[in-house]
C-alpha positions as CSV (number, residue, x, y, z in Angstrom):
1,X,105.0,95.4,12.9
2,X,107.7,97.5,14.8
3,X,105.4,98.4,17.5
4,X,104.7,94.3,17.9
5,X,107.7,93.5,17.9
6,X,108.7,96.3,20.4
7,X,106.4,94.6,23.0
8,X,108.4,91.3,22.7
9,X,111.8,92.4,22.9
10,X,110.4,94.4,26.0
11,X,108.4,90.8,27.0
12,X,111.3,88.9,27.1
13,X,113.5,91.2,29.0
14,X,111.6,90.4,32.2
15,X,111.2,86.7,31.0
16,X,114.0,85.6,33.6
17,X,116.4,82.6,32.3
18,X,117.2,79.8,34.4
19,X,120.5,80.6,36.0
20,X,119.9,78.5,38.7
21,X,119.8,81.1,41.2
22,X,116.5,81.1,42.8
23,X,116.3,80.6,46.2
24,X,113.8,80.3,48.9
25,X,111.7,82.6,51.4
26,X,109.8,80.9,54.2
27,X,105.9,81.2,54.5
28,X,104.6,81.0,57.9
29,X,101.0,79.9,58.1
30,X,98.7,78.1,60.7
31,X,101.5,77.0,62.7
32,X,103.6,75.9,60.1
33,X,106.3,76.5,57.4
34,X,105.9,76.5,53.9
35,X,108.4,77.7,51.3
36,X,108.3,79.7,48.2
37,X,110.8,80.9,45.2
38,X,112.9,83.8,45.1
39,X,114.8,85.4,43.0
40,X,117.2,88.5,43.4
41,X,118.0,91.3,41.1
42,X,120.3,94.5,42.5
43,X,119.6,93.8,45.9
44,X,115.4,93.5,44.9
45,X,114.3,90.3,46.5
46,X,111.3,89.2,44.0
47,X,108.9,86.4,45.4
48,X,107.0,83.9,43.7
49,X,103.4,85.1,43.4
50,X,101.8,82.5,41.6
51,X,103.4,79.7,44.7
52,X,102.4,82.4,47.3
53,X,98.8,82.8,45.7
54,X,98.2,78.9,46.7
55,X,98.2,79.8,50.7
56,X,96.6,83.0,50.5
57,X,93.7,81.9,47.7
58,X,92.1,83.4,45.1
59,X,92.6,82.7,41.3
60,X,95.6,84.1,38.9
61,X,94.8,84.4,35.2
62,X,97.2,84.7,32.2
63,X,96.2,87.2,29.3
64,X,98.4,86.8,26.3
65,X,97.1,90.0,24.6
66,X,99.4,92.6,26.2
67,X,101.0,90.4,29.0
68,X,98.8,90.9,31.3
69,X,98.2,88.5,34.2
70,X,94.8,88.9,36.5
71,X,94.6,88.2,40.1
72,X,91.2,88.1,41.5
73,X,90.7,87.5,45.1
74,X,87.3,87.8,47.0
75,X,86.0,91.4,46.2
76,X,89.6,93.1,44.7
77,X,91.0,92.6,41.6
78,X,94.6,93.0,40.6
79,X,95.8,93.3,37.5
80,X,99.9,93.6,36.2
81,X,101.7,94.0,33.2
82,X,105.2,92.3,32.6
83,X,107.8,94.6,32.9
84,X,105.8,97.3,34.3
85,X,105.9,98.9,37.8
86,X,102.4,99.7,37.8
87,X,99.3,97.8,38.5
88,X,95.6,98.4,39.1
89,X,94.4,97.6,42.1
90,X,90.1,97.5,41.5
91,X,90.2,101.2,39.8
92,X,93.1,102.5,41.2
93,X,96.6,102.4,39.8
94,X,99.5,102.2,41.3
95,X,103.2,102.3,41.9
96,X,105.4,98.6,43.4
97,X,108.7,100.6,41.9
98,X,110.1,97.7,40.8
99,X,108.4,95.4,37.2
100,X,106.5,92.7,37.3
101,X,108.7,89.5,36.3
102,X,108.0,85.9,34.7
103,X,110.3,82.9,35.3
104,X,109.3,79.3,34.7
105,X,106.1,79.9,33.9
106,X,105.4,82.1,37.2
107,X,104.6,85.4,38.1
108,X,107.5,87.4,40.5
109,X,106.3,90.7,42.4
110,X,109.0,92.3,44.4
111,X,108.3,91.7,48.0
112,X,109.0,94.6,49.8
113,X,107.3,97.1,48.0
114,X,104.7,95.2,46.8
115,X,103.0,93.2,49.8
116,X,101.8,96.2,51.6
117,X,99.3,96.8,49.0
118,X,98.0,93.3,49.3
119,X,97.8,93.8,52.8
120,X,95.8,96.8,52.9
121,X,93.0,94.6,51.0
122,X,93.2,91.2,51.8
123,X,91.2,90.0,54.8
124,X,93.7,87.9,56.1
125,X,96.9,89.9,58.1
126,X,99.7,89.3,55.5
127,X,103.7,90.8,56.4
128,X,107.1,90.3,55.0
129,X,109.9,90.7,57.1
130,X,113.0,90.8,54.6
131,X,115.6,90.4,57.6
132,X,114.3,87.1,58.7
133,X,113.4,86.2,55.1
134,X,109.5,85.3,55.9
135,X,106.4,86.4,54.9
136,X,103.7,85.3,57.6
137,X,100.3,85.1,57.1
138,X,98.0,85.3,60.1
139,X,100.6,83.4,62.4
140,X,101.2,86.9,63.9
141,X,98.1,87.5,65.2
142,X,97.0,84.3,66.0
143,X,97.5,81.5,68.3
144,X,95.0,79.2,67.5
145,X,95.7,78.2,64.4
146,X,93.6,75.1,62.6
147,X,91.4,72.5,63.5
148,X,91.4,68.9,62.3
149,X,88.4,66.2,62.6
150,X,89.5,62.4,62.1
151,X,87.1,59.6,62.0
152,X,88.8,56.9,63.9
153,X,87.8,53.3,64.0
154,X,86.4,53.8,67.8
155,X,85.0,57.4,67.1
156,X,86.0,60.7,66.6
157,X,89.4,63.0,66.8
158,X,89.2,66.7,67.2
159,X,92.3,68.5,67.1
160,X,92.7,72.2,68.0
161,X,96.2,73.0,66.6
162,X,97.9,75.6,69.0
163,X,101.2,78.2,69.0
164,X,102.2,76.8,72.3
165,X,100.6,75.0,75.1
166,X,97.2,77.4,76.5
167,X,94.6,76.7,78.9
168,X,91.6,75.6,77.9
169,X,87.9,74.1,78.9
170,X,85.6,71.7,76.6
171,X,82.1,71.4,77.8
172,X,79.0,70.2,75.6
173,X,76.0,72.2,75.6
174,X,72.3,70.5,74.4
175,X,72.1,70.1,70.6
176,X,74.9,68.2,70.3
177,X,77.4,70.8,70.6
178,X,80.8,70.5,71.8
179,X,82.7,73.8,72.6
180,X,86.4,74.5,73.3
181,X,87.0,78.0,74.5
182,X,91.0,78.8,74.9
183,X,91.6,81.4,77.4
184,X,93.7,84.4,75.9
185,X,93.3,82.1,72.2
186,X,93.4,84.7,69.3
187,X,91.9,82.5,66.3
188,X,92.8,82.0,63.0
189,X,88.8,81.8,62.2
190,X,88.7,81.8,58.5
191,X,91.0,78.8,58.6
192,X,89.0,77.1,61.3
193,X,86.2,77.3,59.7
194,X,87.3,76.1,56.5
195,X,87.5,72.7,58.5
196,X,84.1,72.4,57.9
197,X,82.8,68.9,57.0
198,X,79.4,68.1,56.6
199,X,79.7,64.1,57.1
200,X,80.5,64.7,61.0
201,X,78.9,68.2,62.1
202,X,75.6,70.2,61.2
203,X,77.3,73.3,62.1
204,X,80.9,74.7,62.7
205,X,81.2,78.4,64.3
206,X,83.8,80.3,66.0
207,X,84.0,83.3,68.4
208,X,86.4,85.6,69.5
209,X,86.3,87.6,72.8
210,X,88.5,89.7,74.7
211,X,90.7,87.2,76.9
212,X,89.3,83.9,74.8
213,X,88.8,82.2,71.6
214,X,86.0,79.8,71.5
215,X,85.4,77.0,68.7
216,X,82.0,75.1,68.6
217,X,81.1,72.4,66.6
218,X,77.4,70.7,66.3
219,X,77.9,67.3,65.7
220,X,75.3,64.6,64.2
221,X,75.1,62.3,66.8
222,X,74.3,62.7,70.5
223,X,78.1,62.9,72.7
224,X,77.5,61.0,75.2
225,X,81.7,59.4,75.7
226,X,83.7,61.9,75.8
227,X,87.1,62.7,77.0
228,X,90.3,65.5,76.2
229,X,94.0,66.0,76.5
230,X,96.7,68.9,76.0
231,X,99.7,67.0,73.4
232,X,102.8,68.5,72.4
233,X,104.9,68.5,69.3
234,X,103.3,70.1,68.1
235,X,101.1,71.4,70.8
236,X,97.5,71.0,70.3
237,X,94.2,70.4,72.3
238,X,92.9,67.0,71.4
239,X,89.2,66.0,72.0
240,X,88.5,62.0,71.5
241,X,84.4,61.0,71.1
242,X,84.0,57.5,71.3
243,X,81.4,55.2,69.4
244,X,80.0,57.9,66.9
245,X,77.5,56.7,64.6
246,X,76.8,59.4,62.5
247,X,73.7,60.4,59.9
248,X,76.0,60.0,56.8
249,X,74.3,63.2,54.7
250,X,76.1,64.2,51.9
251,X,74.8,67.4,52.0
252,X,73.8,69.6,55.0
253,X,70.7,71.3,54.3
254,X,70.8,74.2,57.2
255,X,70.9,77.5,55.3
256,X,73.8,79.7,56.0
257,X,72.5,82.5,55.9
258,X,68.7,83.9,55.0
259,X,66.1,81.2,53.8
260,X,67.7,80.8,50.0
261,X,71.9,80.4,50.9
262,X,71.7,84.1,49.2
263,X,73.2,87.8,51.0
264,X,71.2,89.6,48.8
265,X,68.5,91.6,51.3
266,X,70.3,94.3,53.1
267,X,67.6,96.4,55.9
268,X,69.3,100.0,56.2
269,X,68.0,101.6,59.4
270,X,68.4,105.3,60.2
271,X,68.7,105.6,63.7
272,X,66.0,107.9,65.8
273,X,63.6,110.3,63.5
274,X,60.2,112.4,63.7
275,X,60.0,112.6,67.8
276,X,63.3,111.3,68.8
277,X,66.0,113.6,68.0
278,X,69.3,111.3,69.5
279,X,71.8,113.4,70.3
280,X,72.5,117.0,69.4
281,X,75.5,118.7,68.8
282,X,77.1,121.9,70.0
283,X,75.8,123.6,66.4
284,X,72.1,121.7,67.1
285,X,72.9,119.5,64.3
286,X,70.1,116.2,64.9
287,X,71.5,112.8,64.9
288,X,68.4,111.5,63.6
289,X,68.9,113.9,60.4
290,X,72.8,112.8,60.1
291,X,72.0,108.9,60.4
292,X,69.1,109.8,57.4
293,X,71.8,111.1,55.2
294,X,74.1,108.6,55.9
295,X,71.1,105.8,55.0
296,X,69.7,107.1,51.9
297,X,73.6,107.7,50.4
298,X,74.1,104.3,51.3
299,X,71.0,102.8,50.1
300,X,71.6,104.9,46.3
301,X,75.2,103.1,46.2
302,X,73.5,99.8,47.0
303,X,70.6,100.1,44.3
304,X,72.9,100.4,41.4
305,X,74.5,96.7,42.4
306,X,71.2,94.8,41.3
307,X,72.3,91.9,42.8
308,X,70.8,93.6,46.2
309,X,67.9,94.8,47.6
310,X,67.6,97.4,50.0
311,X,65.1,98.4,52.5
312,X,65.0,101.0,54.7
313,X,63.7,101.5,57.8
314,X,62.3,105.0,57.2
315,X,63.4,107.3,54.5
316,X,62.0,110.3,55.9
317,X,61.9,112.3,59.0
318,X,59.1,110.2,60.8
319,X,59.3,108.2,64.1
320,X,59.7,104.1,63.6
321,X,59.7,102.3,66.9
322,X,62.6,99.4,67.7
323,X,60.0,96.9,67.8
324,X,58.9,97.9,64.0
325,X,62.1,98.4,62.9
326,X,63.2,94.6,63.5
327,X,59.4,93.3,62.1
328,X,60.6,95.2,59.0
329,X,63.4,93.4,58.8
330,X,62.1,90.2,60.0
331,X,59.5,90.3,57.6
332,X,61.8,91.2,54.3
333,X,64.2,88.1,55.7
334,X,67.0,89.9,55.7
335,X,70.1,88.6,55.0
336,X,72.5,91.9,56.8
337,X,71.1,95.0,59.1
338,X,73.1,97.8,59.3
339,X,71.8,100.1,61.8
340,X,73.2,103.7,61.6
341,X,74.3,106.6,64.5
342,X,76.0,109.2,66.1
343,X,77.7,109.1,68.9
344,X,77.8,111.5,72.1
345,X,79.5,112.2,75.0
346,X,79.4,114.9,77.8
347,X,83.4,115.2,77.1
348,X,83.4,117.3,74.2
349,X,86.4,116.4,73.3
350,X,85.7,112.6,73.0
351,X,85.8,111.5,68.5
352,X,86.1,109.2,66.1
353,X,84.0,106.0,65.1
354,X,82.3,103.0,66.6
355,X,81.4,99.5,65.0
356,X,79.3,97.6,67.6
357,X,77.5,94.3,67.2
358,X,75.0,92.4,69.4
359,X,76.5,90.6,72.5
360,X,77.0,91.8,76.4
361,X,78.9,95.1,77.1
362,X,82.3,94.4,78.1
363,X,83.1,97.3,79.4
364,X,81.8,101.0,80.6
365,X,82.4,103.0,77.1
366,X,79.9,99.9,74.8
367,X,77.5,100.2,77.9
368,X,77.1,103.6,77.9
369,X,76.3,103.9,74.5
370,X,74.0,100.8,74.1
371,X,72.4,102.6,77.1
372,X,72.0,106.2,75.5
373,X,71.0,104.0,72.3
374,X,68.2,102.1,74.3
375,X,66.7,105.2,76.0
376,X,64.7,105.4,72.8
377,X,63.2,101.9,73.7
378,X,62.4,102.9,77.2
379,X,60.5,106.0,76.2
380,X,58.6,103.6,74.1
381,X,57.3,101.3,76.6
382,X,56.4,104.6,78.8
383,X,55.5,107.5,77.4
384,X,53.7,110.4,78.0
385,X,50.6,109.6,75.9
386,X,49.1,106.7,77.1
387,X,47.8,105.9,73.9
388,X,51.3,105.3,72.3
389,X,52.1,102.3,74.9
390,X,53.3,99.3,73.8
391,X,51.6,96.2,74.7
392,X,53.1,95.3,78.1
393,X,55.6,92.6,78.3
394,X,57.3,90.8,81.2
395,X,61.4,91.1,80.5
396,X,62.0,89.0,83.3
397,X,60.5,86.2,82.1
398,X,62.3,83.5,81.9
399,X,61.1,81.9,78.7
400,X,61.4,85.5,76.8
401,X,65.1,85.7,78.1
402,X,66.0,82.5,76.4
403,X,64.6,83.1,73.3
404,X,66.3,86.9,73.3
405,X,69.7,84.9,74.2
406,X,68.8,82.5,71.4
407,X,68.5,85.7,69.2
408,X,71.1,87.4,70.4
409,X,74.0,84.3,69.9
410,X,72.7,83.0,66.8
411,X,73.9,85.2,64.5
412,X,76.6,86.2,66.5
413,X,79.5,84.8,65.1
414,X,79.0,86.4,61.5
415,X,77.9,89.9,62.9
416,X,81.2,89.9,64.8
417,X,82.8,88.8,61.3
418,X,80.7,91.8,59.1
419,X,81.9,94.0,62.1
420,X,85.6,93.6,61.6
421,X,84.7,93.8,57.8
422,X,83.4,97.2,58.4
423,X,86.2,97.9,61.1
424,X,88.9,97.5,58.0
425,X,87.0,99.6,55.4
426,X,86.2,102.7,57.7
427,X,90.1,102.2,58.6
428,X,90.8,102.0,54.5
429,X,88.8,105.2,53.8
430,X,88.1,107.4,57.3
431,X,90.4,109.8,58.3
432,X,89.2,110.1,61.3
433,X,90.0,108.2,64.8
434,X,89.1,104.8,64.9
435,X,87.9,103.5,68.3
436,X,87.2,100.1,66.8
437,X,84.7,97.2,67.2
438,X,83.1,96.7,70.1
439,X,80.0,94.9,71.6
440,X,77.0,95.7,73.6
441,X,73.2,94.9,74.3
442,X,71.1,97.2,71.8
443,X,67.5,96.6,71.6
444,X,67.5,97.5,67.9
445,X,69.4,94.8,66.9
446,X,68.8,91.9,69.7
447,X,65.0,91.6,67.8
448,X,66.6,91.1,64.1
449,X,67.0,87.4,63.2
450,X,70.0,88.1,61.0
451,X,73.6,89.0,60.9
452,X,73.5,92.8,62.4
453,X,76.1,95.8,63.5
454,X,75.3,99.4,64.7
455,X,77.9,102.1,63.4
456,X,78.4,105.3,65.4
457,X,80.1,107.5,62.8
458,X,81.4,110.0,64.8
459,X,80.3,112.2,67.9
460,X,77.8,114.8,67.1
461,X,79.3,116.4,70.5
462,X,82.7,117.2,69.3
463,X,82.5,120.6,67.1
464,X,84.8,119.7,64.7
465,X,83.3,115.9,64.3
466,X,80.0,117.9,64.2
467,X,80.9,120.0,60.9
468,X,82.7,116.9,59.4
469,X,79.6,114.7,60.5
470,X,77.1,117.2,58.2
471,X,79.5,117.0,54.7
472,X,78.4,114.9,51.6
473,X,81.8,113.8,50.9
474,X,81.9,112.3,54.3
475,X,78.6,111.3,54.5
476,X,79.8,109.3,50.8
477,X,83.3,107.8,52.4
478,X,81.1,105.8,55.1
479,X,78.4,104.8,52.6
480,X,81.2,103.0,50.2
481,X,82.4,101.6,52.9
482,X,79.7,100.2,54.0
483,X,78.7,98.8,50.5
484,X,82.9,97.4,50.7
485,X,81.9,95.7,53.5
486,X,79.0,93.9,52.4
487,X,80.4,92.6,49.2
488,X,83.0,91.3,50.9
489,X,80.5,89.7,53.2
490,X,78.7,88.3,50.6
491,X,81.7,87.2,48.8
492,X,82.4,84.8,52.1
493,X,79.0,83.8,53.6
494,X,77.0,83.3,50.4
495,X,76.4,79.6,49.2
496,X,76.8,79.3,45.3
C-alpha cells in the first residue's frame, strides 16, 4: 500500500496544472509552419511530444501500469516513464537529464536534450534550434518540399511546392510518364511520395542526383495537352493536363516490390571467391575471404528474424560467376541484394567505407571502383581456358542496351532509398570514415531485377583497415547494420 501510493504522489508531481502558461514553439515542415505547446520549468523548455508526434508519425501508447507511455515509430521503439529522466530507446537506456512530464492529457520531453536522440534514429532529419524557438523537420535539407494533384473540371493540377523560385524542365517520356527534374532540387522524397493516389497515377517515384531532384509520375491516361508555369506565394512549379479521362481503379494492382507486396527474400552475395581473389592487402589478407565472413555473419543475424529468407550466393570458398549470381537471385525473386566488398587503392593511405547502388558513375573515385569490381566480369567473358567462355553476346546491341537501362532504372529509386538506409546505420555503428553513398555501373547488380547496393567495407589496402577488416566484432557491427537497414526497408516499402 505505501509503495502504491508512493508511485502516485511521485505521478502527480510531474502531472503539470494548468497555470496558463504554456506557450508555443514553431514546427517547420514542407515549406510550412506549424505550431506546438511549450511549457517552461527552470529555464528547461519542454515540448509537446504527443502534438509533435502528429508531423513526424508513428504511434504513442499510454500504459497505466507504471506510467509508462510507448512510442513506436517504423523500426525503434521508445519507451518513458513519468517523472523519470531515463528512457529505452529499442534495448538501450538512456539519459534526456531532465523527466518526462504529462499536462492535459499530453506527453512533454524536454527539447534540447531530448531531440538528438530522436534524431540519431529517425529517418527523416529532425533539429531544434532553441534561439529561434523552432524545431524543423526536413525543411533544412530540402528544397522541394511536397507535391499536390487536383482533379480540376478541365483536367488535371500538379503542384511541385518549392523553398523559393528554381529552374526546372517537364518532359513526358512513353508510358505515360510525366517528369519534373529541378536543377540543384534537394527533395523531401518521403513526403512526395506520400502524395501518392491511385485514382490518377499507376506509379509515383522520385530521384535524387547530384545538381537535381527529379519527380515522375505515371499517369492512367495518355498526356497528350499539356502545359506548365513557375507561381509564387508561395512558390511552386505548376503542371496543368487538360481533358483527362482516367481508368477510375480503386485499387492499383502493380506490386511494389517482389511478386507478393512482401520484403521478405533477401539474396546475400559475397563478392569474388575460389579463383578470384579481389584485392589483397598489405598482410595478403583475400577480399574474397573478408566479404565471406562478412555474408555468412549477416546471413546468421538474418535467420533468427523468420520473417526472412536468406540466400546466399556462395557460402564457401568456390568461384560463382556475375551472370549466376543475378540468375540466383532472379530465380528466388528477391525482394533486396546486398552485394558485399572490399575496397582498394594504390594510395595506401586511402580508408573508410562505401555504399554504392546501380546507376552511371558520376565521378572518377565510383568509376574506378565499379571498374576494379567489373574486371571479374571481363575475365569471365575471356579467359584463359577456352572452355570456361561464356556464350558470346553483343553489348552493343541496341536492343540489349535498352533492356539493361530498363534494368538498371527500374529499381533505382528504392536502391538509392536502401542505400542511404544503409549510409545512416554504418554511420550509427562504424567508427570508421565514412565516404558515403555513391553510384556507379556494376555488372553484379545491373542483371538483378530488384532493389540492390554493393558495400565496400573498408580498403583491404590500408594496414590498419586491413587488421580491423579481419575482426569478428567488426565483421558483426556491419552485419547488424545491415539487418538495421533492411528492417527499416521493409518497414517502408512493404504493402500490408
Amino acid at each position: 500500500m505505501k509503495k502504491l501510493l508512493l508511485i502516485f504522489i511521485l505521478f502527480t508531481i510531474f502531472i503539470i496544472p494548468d497555470s496558463g502558461n504554456t506557450k508555443d514553439t514553431k514546427v517547420l515542415i514542407s515549406g510550412t509552419e506549424e505550431k506546438i505547446e511549450r511549457i517552461e520549468d527552470n529555464d528547461v523548455q519542454f515540448v509537446s511530444f504527443s502534438q509533435l508526434v502528429e508531423y513526424v508519425g508513428g504511434t504513442l501508447d499510454w500504459m497505466i501500469v507504471g506510467h509508462q507511455i510507448l512510442y513506436v515509430e517504423d523500426t525503434n521503439r521508445f519507451e518513458f516513464v513519468i517523472g523519470s529522466p531515463y528512457f529505452k530507446r529499442n534495448d538501450s537506456l538512456f539519459n534526456m537529464t531532465y523527466p518526462a512530464k504529462i499536462k492535459d492529457g499530453m506527453l512533454f520531453l524536454p527539447a534540447q536534450t531530448f531531440i538528438r536522440f530522436w534524431d540519431e534514429v529517425l529517418y527523416q532529419k529532425i533539429v531544434y534550434d532553441r534561439d529561434a524557438n523552432t524545431i524543423r523537420i526536413n525543411s533544412e535539407y530540402f528544397n522541394v518540399n511536397d507535391m499536390i494533384v487536383t482533379q480540376k473540371a478541365n483536367g488535371l493540377l500538379i503542384e511541385i511546392y518549392l523553398s523559393s523560385a528554381m529552374a526546372y524542365d517537364v518532359y513526358v517520356t512513353e508510358g505515360n510518364w510525366i517528369n519534373i527534374s529541378i536543377r540543384n532540387g534537394k527533395l523531401n522524397r518521403a513526403q512526395i511520395q506520400s502524395r501518392q493516389n491511385n485514382r490518377f497515377m499507376y506509379s509515383l517515384k522520385t530521384h535524387q542526383q547530384e545538381g537535381a531532384g527529379q519527380v515522375s509520375l505515371r499517369l492512367k491516361r495518355k498526356v497528350e495537352k499539356w502545359h506548365h508555369k513557375l507561381q509564387n506565394n508561395p512558390p511552386r512549379i505548376q503542371i496543368s493536363i487538360a481533358d483527362v479521362n482516367f481508368e477510375m481503379d480503386e485499387t492499383d494492382t502493380t506490386p511494389i516490390i517482389g511478386p507478393d507486396n512482401k520484403i521478405d527474400v533477401i539474396v546475400i552475395d559475397a563478392g569474388h571467391g575460389g579463383s578470384q581473389s579481389g584485392a589483397v592487402g598489405q598482410k595478403k589478407t583475400k577480399e574474397k575471404d573478408i566479404a565471406l565472413d562478412i555474408a555468412k555473419e549477416l546471413a546468421k543475424i538474418i535467420r533468427k528474424d523468420k520473417q526472412f529468407k536468406v540466400i546466399m550466393t556462395r557460402d564457401r570458398d568456390i568461384t560463382v560467376s556475375l551472370e549466376e549470381r543475378a540468375k540466383i537471385a532472379n530465380k528466388a525473386a528477391c525482394d533486396l541484394f546486398i552485394s558485399i566488398h572490399a575496397n582498394a587503392s594504390p594510395k595506401k593511405h586511402v580508408h573508410g567505407w562505401n555504399v554504392f547502388f546501380l546507376a552511371q558513375a558520376k565521378n572518377d573515385s565510383a568509376r574506378s571502383v565499379a571498374q576494379f569490381e567489373n574486371s571479374a566480369f571481363l575475365k569471365e567473358l575471356n579467359p584463359d581456358n577456352e572452355e570456361d567462355k561464356l556464350p558470346m553476346v553483343d553489348y552493343n546491341d541496341p536492343i540489349l542496351g535498352i533492356i539493361n537501362e530498363m534494368i538498371m532504372t527500374e529499381f533505382q529509386t528504392e536502391s538509392f532509398d536502401f542505400a542511404m538506409m544503409v549510409d545512416k546505420e554504418f554511420r550509427r555503428k562504424l567508427k570508421t570514415k565514412p565516404r558515403g553513398v555513391d553510384q556507379a555501373g556494376f555488372f553484379v547488380l545491373n542483371k538483378v531485377y530488384a532493389p540492390s547496393v554493393l558495400i565496400e567495407a573498408g580498403f583491404i589496402t590500408n594496414k590498419a583497415e586491413e587488421k580491423l577488416l579481419k575482426k569478428d566484432d567488426f565483421q558483426k557491427d556491419i552485419a547488424e547494420s545491415l539487418y538495421n537497414a533492411i528492417k527499416r526497408f521493409k518497414g517502408k516499402y512493404e504493402s500490408n
